[in-house]
PLY file of the C-alpha trace (Angstrom):
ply
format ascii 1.0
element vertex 384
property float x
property float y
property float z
element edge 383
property int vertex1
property int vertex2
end_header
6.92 26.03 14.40
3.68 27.75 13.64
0.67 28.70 16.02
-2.52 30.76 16.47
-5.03 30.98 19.41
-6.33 26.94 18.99
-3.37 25.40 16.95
0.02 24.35 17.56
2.22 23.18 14.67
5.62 20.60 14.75
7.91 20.20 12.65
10.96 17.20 12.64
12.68 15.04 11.30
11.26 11.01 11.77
13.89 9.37 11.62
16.21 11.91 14.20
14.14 13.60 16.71
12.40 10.05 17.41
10.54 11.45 20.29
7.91 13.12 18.89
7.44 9.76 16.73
4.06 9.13 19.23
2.34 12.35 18.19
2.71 11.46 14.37
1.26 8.11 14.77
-1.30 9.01 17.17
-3.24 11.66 15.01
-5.43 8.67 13.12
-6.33 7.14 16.69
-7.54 10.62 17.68
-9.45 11.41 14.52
-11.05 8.16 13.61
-11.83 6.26 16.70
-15.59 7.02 15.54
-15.09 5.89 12.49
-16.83 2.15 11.70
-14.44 1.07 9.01
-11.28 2.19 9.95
-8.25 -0.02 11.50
-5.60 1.25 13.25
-2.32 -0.72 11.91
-0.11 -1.18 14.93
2.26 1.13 16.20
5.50 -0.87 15.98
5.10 -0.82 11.87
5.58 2.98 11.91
8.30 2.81 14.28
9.81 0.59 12.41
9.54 2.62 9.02
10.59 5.70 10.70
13.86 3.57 12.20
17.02 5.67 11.03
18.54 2.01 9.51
14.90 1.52 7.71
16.56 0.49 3.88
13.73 3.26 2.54
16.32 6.22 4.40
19.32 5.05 1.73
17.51 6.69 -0.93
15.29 9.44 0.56
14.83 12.08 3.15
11.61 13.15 4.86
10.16 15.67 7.54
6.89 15.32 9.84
4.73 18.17 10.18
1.98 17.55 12.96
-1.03 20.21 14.39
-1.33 19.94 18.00
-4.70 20.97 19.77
-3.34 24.12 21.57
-5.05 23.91 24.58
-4.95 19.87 25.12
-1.77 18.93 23.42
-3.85 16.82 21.23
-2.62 15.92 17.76
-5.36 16.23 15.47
-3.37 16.44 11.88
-0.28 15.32 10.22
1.33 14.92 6.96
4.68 13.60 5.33
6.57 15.65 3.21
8.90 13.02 0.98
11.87 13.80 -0.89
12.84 10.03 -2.87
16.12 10.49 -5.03
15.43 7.21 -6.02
12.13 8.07 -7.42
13.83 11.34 -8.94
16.34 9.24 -10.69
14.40 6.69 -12.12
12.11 9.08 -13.62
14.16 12.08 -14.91
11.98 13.89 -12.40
14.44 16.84 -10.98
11.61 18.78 -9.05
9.34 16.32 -8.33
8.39 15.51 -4.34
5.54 13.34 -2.75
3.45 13.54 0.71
1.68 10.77 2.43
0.04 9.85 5.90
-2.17 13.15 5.37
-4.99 12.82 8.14
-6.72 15.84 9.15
-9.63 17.20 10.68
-12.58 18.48 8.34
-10.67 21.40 8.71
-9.29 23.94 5.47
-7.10 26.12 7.82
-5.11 22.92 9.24
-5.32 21.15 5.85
-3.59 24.15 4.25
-1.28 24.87 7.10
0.07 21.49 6.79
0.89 21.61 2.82
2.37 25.31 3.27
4.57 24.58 6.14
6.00 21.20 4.23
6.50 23.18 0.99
8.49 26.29 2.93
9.87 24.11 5.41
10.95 20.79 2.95
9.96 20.81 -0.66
11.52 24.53 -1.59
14.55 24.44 0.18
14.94 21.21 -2.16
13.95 23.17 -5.60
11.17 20.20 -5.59
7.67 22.70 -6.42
5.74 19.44 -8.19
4.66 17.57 -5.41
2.41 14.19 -5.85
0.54 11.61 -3.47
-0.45 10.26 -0.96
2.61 7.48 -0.80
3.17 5.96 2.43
6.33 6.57 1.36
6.26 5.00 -2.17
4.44 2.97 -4.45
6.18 -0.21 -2.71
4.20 0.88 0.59
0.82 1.91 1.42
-0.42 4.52 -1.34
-3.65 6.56 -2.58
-6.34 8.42 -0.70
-9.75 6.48 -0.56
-12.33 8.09 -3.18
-14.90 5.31 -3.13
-16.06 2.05 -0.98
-16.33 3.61 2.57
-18.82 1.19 3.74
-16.15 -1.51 4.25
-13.05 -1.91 5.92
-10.04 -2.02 4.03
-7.66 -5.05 4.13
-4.30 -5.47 5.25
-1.77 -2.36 4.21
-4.46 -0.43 2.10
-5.46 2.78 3.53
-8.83 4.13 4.78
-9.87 7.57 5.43
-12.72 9.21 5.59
-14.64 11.29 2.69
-14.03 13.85 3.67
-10.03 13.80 3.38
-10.25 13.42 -0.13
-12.32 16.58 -0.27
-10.14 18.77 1.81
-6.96 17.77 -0.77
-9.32 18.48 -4.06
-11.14 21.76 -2.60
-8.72 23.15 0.23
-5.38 22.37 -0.93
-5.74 22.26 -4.86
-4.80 19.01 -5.73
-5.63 17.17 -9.15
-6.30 14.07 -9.83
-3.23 11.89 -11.39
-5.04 8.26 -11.34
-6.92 5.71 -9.96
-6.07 2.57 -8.50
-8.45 0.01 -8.18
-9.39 -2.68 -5.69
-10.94 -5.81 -7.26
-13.37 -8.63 -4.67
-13.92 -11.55 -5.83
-15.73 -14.29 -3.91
-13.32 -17.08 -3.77
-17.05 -19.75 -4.68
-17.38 -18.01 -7.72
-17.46 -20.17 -10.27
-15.01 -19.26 -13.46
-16.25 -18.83 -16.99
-15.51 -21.83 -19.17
-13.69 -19.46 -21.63
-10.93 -18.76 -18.57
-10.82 -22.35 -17.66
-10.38 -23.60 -21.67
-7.68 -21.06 -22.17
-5.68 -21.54 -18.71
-5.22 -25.47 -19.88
-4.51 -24.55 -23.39
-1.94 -22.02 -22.23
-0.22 -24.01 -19.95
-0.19 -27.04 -22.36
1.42 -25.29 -25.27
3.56 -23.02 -23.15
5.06 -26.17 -20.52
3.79 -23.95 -17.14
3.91 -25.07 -13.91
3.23 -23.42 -10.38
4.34 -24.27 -7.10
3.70 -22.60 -3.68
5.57 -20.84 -1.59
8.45 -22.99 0.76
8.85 -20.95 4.18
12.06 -23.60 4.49
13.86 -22.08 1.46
12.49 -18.31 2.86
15.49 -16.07 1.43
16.01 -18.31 -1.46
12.17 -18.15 -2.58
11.74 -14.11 -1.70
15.36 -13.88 -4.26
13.07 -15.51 -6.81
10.48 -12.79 -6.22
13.03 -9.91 -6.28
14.57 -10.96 -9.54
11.25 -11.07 -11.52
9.67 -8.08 -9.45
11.88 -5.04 -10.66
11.50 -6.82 -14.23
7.97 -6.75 -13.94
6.98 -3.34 -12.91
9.81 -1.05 -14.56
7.11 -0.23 -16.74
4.75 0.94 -14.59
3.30 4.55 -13.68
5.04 5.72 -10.53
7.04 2.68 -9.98
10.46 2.67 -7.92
12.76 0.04 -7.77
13.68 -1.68 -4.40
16.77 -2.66 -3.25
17.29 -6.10 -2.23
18.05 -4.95 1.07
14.71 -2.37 0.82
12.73 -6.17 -0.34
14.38 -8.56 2.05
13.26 -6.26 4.59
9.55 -5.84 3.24
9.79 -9.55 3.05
10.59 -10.71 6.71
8.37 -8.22 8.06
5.14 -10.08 6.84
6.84 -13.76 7.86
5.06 -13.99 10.46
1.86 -13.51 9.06
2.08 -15.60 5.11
0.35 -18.19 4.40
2.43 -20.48 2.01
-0.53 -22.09 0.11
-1.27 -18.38 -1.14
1.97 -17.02 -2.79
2.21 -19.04 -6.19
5.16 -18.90 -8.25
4.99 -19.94 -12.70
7.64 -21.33 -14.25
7.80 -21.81 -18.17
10.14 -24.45 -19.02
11.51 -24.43 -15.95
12.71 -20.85 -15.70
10.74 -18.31 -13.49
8.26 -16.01 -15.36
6.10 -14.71 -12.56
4.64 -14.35 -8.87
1.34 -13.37 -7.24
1.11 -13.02 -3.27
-1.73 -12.94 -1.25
-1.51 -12.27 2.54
-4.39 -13.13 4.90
-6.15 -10.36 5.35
-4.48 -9.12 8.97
-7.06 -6.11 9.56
-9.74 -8.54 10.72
-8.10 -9.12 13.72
-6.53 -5.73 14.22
-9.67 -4.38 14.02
-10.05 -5.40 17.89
-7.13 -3.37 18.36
-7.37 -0.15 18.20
-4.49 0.91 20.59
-2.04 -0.09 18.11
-0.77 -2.36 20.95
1.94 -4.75 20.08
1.12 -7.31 23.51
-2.25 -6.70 22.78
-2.62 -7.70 19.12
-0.27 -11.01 19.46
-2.82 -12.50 22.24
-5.99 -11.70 19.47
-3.89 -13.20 17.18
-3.67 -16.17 18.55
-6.85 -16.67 19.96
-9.14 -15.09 16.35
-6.25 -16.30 13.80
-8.50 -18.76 12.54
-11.28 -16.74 12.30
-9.92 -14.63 9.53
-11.71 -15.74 5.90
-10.35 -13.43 3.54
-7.16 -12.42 1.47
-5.50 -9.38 -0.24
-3.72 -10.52 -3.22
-0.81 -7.94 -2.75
1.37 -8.27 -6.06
1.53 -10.22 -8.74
4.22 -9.61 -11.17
5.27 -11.47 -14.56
8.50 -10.50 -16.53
8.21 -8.53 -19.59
8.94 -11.42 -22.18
6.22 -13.72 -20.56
3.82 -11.55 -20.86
1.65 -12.29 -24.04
0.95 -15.93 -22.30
-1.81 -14.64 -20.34
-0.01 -15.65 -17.26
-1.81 -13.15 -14.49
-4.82 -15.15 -15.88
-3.53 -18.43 -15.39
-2.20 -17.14 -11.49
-5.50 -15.67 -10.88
-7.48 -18.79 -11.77
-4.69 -21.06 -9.22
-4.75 -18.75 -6.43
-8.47 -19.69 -6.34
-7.92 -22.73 -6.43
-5.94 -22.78 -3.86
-8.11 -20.59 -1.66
-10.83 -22.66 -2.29
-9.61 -25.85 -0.23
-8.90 -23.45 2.73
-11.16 -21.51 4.93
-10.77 -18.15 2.75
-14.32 -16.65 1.12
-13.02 -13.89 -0.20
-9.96 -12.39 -2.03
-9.16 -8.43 -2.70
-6.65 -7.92 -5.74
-5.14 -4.05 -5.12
-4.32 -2.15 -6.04
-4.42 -1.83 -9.89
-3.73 1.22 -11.63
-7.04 1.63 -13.62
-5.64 1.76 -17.28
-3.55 -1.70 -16.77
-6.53 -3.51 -19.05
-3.66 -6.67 -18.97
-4.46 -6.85 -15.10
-8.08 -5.26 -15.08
-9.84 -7.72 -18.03
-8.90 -10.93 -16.59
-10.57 -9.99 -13.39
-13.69 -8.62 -14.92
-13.99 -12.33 -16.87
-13.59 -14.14 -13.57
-16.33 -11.83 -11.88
-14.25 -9.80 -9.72
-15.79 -6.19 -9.07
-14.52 -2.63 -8.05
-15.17 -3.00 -4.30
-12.91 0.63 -3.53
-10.98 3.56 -5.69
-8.31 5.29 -4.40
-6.53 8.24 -5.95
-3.09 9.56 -6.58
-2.69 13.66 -6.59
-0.41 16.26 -7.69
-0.23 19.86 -7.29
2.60 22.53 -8.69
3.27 25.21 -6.08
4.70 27.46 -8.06
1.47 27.77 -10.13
0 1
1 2
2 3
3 4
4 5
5 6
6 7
7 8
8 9
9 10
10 11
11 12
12 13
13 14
14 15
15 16
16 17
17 18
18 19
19 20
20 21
21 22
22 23
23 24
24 25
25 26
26 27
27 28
28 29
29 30
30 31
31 32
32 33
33 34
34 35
35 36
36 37
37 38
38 39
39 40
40 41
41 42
42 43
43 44
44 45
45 46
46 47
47 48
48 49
49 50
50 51
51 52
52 53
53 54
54 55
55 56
56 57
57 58
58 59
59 60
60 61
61 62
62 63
63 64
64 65
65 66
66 67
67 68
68 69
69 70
70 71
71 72
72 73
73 74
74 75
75 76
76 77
77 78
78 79
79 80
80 81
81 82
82 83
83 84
84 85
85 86
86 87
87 88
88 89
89 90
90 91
91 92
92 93
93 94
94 95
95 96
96 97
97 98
98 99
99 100
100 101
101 102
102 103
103 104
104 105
105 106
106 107
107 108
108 109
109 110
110 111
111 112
112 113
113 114
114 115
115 116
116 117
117 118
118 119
119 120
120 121
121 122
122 123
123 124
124 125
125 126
126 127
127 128
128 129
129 130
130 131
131 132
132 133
133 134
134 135
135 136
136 137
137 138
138 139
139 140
140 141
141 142
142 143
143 144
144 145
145 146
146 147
147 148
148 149
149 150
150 151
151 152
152 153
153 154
154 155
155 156
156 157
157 158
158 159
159 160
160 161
161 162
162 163
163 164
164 165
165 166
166 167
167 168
168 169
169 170
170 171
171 172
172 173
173 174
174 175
175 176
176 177
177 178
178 179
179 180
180 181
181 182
182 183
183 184
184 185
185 186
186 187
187 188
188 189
189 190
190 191
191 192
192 193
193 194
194 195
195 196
196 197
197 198
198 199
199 200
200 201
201 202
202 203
203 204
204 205
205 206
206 207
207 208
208 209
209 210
210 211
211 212
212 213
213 214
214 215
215 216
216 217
217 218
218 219
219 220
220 221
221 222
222 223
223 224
224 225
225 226
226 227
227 228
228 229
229 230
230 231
231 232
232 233
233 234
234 235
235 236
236 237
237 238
238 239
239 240
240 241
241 242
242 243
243 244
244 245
245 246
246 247
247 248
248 249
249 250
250 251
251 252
252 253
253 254
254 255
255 256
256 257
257 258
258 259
259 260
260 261
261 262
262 263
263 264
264 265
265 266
266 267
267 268
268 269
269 270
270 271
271 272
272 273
273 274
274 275
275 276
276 277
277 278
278 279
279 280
280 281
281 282
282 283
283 284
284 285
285 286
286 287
287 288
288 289
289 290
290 291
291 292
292 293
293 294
294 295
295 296
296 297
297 298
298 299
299 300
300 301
301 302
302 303
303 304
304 305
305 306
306 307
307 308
308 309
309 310
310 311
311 312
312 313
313 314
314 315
315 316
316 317
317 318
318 319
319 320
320 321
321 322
322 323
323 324
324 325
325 326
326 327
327 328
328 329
329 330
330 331
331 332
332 333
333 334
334 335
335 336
336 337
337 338
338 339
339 340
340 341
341 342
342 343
343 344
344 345
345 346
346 347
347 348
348 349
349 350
350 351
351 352
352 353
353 354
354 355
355 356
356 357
357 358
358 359
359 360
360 361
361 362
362 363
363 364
364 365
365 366
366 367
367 368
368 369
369 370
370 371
371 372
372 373
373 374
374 375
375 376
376 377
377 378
378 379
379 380
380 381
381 382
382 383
């Protein structure tokens, strides 16, 4: 616990002391409610990451540090300090920890309070002085902090901050840029260069590929498919963790509800399974008339605006490693329009992309797509 004359600080443990769960998740509500673009995601999806049998808790520990407006009991800041053994042992990474869910006022005192409590209180007693983010808690989650494309809302489980976040990590707390991950828009009427349509038949010609959509009858059997070619596919990739099967079944049925079938595409070459791409409909169109975070709430605008929503986030697409050279994301790219384009969708998002994947970037670029929003990974040593 920390304090002066206008602050109050908290520290606990998420996933134990459950009861101060509502201050966490309340500190975006309080800070943003003025701001245009930003969606509150609803409450239940927090409570349900921070629930002590959440398959994320096998394989890492964290602590909640949140500033409290002394004199209201307001929270007005918080921030996640992450320990992820998993992470750690995938990547040789001994003192390596992350943060995420950083929202703050334009404040440098509470910015820096926050970071210095988390490293005295979490990351030292750990030996972990490298500390990287924002993950939300890892790369299979919610991750980056918004550096450009505030004039939009972002879509369905990518973040959005304002500018001035990003500034307070860079000028008040220290932290260096690590990357850049990239959200592409496309407008699903665009019309494809002839160059991606003549090699998409030749490929799948001379390679025997075939696609088929998603069947919500088979729903374990088809997100098995998925899990075996998604650790395959992103081993290889900067800040990548693998998940569990338990850790994906569970990613899985929470977005059940929501999938559309007709947008998660699976390619087979000669029959055997070479990759995946998923696209959600884009969910924060209708949160975005819910800014309580309200469970009851949201389910009644859901039914009544479902059919209003027009756009898509293309959340992963994954091919195994020996598939690769066949241009497949390509090939999924040009069928997921095609797909999109006999339903009421206008526009897709592909993110996020880490910005030096030029097999996932240049395919995009030919199609049309554009960088629509940037968001940035950060590190900082605090024994520097």
């Amino acid at each position: 616990m920390k304090s002066n004359s206008s602050y109050t600080f908290l520290s606990f443990d998420p996933i134990i002391e459950r009861s101060f769960l509502k201050y966490f998740i309340d500190v975006p509500k309080n800070l943003y409610a003025q701001e245009k673009y930003y969606i509150s995601p609803l409450d239940t999806q927090l409570y349900d990451l921070f629930h002590p049998k959440h398959p994320f808790f096998e394989q890492a520990r964290t602590r909640a540090f949140v500033c409290l407006e002394k004199q209201t009991g307001r929270p007005l800041g918080r921030l996640l300090a992450i320990d992820n053994k998993a992470y750690r042992r995938f990547h040789n990474a001994a003192h390596l920890g992350h943060f995420g869910f950083f929202d703050c006022p334009n404040d440098p005192y509470i910015a820096n309070s926050l970071f210095e409590m988390a490293y005295t209180h979490f990351w030292k007693e750990r030996q972990l002085h490298t500390i990287q983010g924002p993950f939300n808690p890892s790369t299979n989650y919610e991750c980056g902090q918004l550096v450009e494309g505030f004039d939009s809302s972002a879509y369905l489980m990518m973040p959005y901050a304002p500018e001035y976040i990003s500034q307070l990590l860079e000028s008040a707390v220290g932290m260096k840029k690590i990357k850049d991950l990239l959200a592409y828009t496309l407008p699903v009427t665009t019309t494809l260069p002839e160059l991606i349509k003549r090699m998409s038949e030749r490929s799948q010609k001379a390679h025997h590929i075939s696609y088929r959509t998603f069947n919500p009858k088979k729903f374990e059997e088809e997100i098995r498919h998925m899990f075996e070619i998604y650790n395959s596919a992103w081993e290889e990739n900067w800040g990548f963790v693998p998940m569990t099967w338990r850790e994906f079944k569970h990613t899985a049925k929470d977005l059940k509800m929501i999938l559309d079938p007709n947008l998660i595409l699976f390619a087979k070459v000669r029959e055997e399974y070479a990759g995946f791409l998923v696209g959600l409909p884009d969910l924060n169109q209708i949160l975005k008339y819910n800014p309580s975070g309200n469970l009851l709430k949201f389910l009644w605008f859901f039914l009544t605006k479902k059919k209003t929503i027009d756009r898509f986030r293309i959340l992963t697409l994954g091919i195994k490693k020996e598939y690769r050279h066949l241009g497949l994301a390509g090939l999924l790219y040009t069928k997921i329009q095609e797909q999109a384009f006999l339903r009421p969708y206008q526009e897709a998002e592909m993110s996020w992309i880490l910005e030096d994947n030029s097999a996932m970037n240049r395919p995009l670029e030919l199609m049309g797509a554009y960088i629509s929003k940037r968001y940035r990974l950060y590190t900082k040593d605090f024994e520097k």
